[in-house]
N, C-alpha and C positions, 0 to 999 in steps of 0.2 A: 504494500500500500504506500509507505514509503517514494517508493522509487515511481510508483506509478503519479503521486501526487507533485511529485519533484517534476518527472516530466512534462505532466501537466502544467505548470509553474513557470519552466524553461516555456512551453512552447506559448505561454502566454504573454512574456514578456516579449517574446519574439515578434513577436504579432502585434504586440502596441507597438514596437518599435519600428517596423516595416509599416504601420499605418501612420507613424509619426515621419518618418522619412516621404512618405506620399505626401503629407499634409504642407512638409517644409519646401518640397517642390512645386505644388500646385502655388503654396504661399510665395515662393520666388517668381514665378511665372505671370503670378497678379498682381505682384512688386514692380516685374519689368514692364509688366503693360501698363498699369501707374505713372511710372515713373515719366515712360514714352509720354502718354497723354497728358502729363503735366508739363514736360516739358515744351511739349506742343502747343499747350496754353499759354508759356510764356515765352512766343517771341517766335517759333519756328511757324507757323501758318501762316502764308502770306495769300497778295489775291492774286497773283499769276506766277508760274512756272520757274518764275525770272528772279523770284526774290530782289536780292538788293542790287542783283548784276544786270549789268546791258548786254551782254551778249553771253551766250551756255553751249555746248557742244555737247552733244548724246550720241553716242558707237549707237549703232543698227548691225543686224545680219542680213542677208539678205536670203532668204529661204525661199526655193521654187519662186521667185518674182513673187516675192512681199517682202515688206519690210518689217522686220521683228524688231522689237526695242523689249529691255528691261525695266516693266512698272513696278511700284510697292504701293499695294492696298494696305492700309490701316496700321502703316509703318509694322506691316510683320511680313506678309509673304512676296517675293522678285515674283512675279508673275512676266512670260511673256506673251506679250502682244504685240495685233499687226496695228501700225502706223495707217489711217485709212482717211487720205484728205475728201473722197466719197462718202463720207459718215460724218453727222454732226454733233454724236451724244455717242459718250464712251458705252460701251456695252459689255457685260463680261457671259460667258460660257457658264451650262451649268456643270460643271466638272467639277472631281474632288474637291482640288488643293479650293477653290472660289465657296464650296460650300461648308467648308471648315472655318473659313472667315464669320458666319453666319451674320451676314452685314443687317441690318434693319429695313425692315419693309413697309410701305410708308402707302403706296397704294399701285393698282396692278394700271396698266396700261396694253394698247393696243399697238406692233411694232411693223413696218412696212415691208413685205419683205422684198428680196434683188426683182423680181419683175414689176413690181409697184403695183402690185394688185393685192399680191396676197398678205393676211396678215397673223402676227402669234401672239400672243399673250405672254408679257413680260410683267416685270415687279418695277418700282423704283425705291432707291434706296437715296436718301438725302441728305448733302453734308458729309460723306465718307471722305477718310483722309486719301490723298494720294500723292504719289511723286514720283521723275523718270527718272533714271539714274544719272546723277549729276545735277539734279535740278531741287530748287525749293515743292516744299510740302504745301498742298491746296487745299480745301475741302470742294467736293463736286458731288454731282448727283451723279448716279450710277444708274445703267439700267442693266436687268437681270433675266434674261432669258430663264425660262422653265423648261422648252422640249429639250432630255435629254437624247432624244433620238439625234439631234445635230452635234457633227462631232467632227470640227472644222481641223482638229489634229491630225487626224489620218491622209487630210488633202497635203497635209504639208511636213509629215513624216515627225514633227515632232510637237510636245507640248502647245496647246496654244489656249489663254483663259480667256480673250474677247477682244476687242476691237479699240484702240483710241482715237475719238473722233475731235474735230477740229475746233469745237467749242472752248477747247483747252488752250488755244492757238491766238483765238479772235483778236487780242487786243494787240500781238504781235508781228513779225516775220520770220515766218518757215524758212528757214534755207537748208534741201535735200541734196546731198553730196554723194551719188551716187558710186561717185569714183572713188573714194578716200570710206565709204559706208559710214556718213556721222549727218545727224542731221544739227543744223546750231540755229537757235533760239534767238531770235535779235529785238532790241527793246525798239518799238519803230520811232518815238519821239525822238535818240539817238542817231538812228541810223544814217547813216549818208548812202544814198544811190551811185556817188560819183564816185567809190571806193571800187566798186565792183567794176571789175571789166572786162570786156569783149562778152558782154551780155546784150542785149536787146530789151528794150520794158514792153512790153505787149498789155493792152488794157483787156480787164476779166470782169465779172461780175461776181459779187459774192452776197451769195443768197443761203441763208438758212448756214451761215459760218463756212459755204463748202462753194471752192472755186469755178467756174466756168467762164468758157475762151470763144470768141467766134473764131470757127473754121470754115473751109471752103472741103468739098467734095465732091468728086468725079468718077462714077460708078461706071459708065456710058460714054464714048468717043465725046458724044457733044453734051455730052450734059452735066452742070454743073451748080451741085446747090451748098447753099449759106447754110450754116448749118452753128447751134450753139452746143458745145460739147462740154461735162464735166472732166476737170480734171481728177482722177480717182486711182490712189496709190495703192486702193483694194483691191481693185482687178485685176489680174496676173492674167492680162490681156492685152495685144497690140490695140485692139478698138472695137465697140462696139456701137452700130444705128440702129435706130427704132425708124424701121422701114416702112412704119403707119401714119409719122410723124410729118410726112412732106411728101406731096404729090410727086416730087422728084424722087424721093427715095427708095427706087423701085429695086427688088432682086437681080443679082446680076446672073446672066440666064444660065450658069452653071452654080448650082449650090450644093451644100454638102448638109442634110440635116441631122438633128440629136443634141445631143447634151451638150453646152458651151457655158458652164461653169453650174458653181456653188454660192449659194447664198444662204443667210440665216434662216429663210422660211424651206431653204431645200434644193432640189436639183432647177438650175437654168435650163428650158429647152431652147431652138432655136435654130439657124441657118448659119453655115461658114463661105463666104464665097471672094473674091477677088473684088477693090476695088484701083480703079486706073492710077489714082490721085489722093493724100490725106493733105491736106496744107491747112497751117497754121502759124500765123507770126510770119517769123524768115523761114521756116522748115517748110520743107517735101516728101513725102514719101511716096514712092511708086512702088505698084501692082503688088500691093497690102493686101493681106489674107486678113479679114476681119471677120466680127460675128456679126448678125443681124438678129432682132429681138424684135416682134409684135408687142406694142401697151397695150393697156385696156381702154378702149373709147371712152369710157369714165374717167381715167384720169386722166387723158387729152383733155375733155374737154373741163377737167376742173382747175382751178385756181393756181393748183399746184405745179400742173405742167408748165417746163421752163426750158428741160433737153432735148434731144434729138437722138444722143447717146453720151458718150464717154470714151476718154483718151487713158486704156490703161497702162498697168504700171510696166509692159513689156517695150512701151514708145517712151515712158518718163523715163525709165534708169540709161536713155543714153541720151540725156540730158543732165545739168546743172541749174538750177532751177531757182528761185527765189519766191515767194508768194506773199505778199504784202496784204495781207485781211482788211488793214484799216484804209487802205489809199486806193483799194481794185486796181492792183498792178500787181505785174507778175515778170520778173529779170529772168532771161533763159537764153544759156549759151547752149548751142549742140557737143556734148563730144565727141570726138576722134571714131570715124566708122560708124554716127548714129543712123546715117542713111542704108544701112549695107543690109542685105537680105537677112530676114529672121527666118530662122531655123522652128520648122511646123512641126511636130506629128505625123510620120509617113506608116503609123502598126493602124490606126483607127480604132487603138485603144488604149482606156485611161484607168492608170495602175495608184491602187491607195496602201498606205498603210496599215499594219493593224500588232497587236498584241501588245504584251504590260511595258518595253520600250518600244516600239512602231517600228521595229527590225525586220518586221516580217510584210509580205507583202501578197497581194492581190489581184484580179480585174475587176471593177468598179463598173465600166462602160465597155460595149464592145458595138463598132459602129456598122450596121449590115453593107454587107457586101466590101467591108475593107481587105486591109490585107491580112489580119486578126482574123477576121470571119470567115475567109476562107480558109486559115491555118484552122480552122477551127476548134480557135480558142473564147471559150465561153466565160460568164460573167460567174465569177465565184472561186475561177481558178488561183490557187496560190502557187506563185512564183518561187522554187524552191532552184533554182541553176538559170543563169542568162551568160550564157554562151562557157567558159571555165568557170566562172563567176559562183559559188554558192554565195545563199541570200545573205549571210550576215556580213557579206565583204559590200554588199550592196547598198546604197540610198535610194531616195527618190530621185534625186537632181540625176544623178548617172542613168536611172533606169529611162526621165525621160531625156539625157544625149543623145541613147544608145536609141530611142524611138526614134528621134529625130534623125537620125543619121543622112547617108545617101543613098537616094533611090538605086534601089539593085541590090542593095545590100541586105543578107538572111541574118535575122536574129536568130538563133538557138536557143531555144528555153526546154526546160526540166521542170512541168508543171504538178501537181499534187488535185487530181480531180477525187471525189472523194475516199479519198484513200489510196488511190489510184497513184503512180506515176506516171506519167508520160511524155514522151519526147516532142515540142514541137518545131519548126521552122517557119519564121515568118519573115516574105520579101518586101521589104521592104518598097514603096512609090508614093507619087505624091497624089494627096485626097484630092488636090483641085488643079 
C-alpha cells in the first residue's frame, strides 16, 4: 500500500507539474501577444504602409507569372501573397495557417467573382493588423472567403493565403521592378517624376483604387478598336477582351476554346485566339495569342462597366512600370526583348499541384483534340516521370517550359492512372 500510495503521489505531482508547465507557456504566448499589441498601441500603427519613410523596397518572387510578397497578419503569421493591382480589397484564402488567426467577423458580404457575374459569400473582418515585409504596420479590413473548395495553391505549386489589393497603395506610388523582383513604395507628395528615366508617363484612370490605360487593338487586317484595359498583376496572362464589349471586338476566325484561367469564384471559361496588334503608350505587340471572355449583358449595361479586358501580368513583367494612384499617371519603360515572342502551351494541357508540400503533380484540364488528347492523356492523371525527370526533381514552372517547348518536340511522361502506370508521349505543336 505503501508503494502503491507513493506512486500514486509521484504521478501526481507529475501531472500538476506538466499542467503547470502548459499553463506557463500558454501564459508566455498571451504575454507575447500583449506585449505585441501594446506595443502596437504605442506608436507602431501608422495610416499607410510608409510609416515615417518616403520611399520602402519589398523583395517579391515571382511564381508561375505572379507576384508573391511576404505579408504579417496580426503581427504573428508571414503569410504569402499575390500582389494583385486587378483587386481592390485585400482578400485572404480559407486555409489552415488564415484560420488559426481566427481574425473577427464583423459581417458577411457578397464577393464578385473573375467573370463578373458570378458571386461567393465572404466575411469581413475590420481593423486587423497588417504589414509587408519591410514596411510599417496598418490596421485594414480584410475580406475572408469561406468556399474551401478554392484552392489557388495548387495553380501555383506553393502556399498561397489571399490576395493584396490596391487599396493599400491608394494614397501612394507603386513602382514594380520586375527585373531586380522588388517592388518600392514611394511617398507621392515627395516624389519627383524627373528622377526617373527613359520612362514615358502614359495617362490611366483609377477607378475603385485599380489602374486602367487606353489601348488600341487590331484583331482584323482593317480593323481597329479603342479599347480601355485594366492593368492586372493577377492574371498570369498576356491579355484578355471581353469580345461582347464593342461591336469591333469580334473573334478572330480561328479560336481555341476551354479553360483560360482561375479565379476566386472558380474555373474561367472562354476562347484563345490571335490578335494582329496590342498597343498601348509607346508599346506594340504583334500576333499576341490572347484570351477572349463573354460579360454578362447585366453588367454591361450596369454602372459598373468600365473594361473591355485586361493587360496581364505575362505583358507587365517585361516592363518597369510606375503607377501613381493619386495623379492617374503611370511611368513605363519597356525592357530589353519585351517585344519578342511569348512562349504558349503546345501539350493543350494544364498541370496543378497537389499533396501536404504541392511536390506532386496532376492534369487539371485536358483541351479536346490537343496534343494531350490524343496522347491520350486524361484529367486526373498524376504525373509520376517527365521525360528522366521523377516528380520530386520537378516544379511547376519546368513542367510548364517543358509544355511550352518547340513544336515537334515529344514529351515522355510516366503517368499513374488509377493505380495504373503508364507510359505516354506527347508531340508536341502549336494550338493556334
Amino acid at each position: 500500500m505503501v508503494l502503491i500510495k507513493y506512486r500514486i503521489f509521484v504521478h501526481s505531482i507529475e501531472s500538476i507539474f506538466m499542467m503547470y508547465r502548459q499553463y506557463v507557456r500558454v501564459f508566455a504566448w498571451i504575454s507575447a501577444l500583449f506585449l505585441m499589441s501594446m506595443t502596437t498601441l504605442h506608436g507602431t500603427i501608422y495610416p499607410t504602409l510608409l510609416g515615417e519613410n518616403n520611399k520602402i523596397t519589398i523583395p517579391f518572387t515571382n511564381i508561375n507569372g505572379f507576384i508573391v510578397i511576404d505579408v504579417v497578419i496580426q503581427n504573428i503569421f508571414i503569410q504569402k501573397m499575390i500582389l494583385d493591382t486587378g483587386a481592390e480589397h485585400t482578400i485572404l484564402f480559407p486555409n489552415q495557417s488564415i484560420q488559426i488567426l481566427r481574425l473577427p467577423v464583423h459581417k458577411k458580404i457578397k464577393v464578385q467573382g473573375a467573370d463578373l457575374k458570378s458571386e461567393i459569400i465572404a466575411s469581413v473582418s475590420n481593423g486587423a493588423l497588417l504589414s509587408i515585409v519591410n514596411t510599417a504596420t496598418v490596421r485594414t479590413n480584410l475580406i475572408l472567403l469561406e468556399d474551401k473548395s478554392f484552392d489557388f495553391s495548387q495553380y501555383l505549386g506553393v502556399e498561397i493565403s489571399g490576395i493584396v489589393g490596391m487599396e493599400l497603395f491608394k494614397s501612394m506610388i507603386l513602382h514594380i521592378d520586375y527585373k531586380n523582383n522588388t517592388i518600392t513604395l514611394h511617398n507621392s507628395e515627395s516624389f519627383n517624376p524627373k528622377l526617373i528615366k527613359n520612362h514615358h508617363a502614359e495617362s490611366i484612370k483609377i477607378v475603385d483604387n485599380k489602374p486602367y490605360i487606353t489601348s488600341t487593338v487590331s484583331i482584323n487586317p482593317n480593323d481597329k478598336s479603342n479599347v480601355t484595359l485594366l492593368l492586372d498583376t493577377g492574371a498570369g496572362m498576356t491579355a484578355m477582351l471581353h469580345n461582347n464589349t464593342d461591336s469591333t471586338l469580334t473573334l478572330p476566325a480561328v479560336v481555341v476554346s476551354g479553360n483560360i484561367g482561375k479565379g476566386i469564384s472558380g474555373d474561367v471559361e472562354g476562347f484563345s485566339g490571335k490578335v494582329l496588334r496590342l498597343h498601348f503608350g509607346a508599346l506594340e505587340f504583334q500576333n499576341l495569342i490572347v484570351h477572349f471572355q463573354a460579360l454578362d449583358s447585366m453588367y454591361i449595361n450596369s454602372k459598373k462597366f468600365i473594361r473591355n479586358g485586361i493587360i496581364g501580368n505575362q505583358i507587365l513583367s517585361r516592363l518597369d512600370i510606375y503607377i501613381d494612384f493619386m495623379h492617374d499617371v503611370c511611368y513605363i519603360k519597356p525592357l530589353k526583348g519585351y517585344d519578342k515572342h511569348f512562349e504558349m502551351d503546345k501539350s493543350g494541357m494544364t498541370v496543378f499541384s497537389f499533396g501536404a508540400n504541392l511536390n506532386q503533380y496532376y492534369v487539371k484540364y485536358v483541351l479536346k483534340d490537343s496534343p494531350a488528347d490524343k496522347a491520350d492523356i486524361r484529367v486526373g492523371d498524376v504525373i509520376k516521370k517527365m521525360g528522366f525527370w521523377n516528380y520530386r526533381f520537378l516544379t511547376l514552372k519546368n513542367i510548364s517550359k517543358k509544355l511550352s517547348g518547340k513544336a515537334g518536340d515529344e514529351i515522355h511522361l510516366t503517368i499513374d492512372r488509377h493505380g495504373q502506370k503508364i507510359k505516354k508521349v506527347i508531340r508536341l505543336r502549336d494550338l493556334l
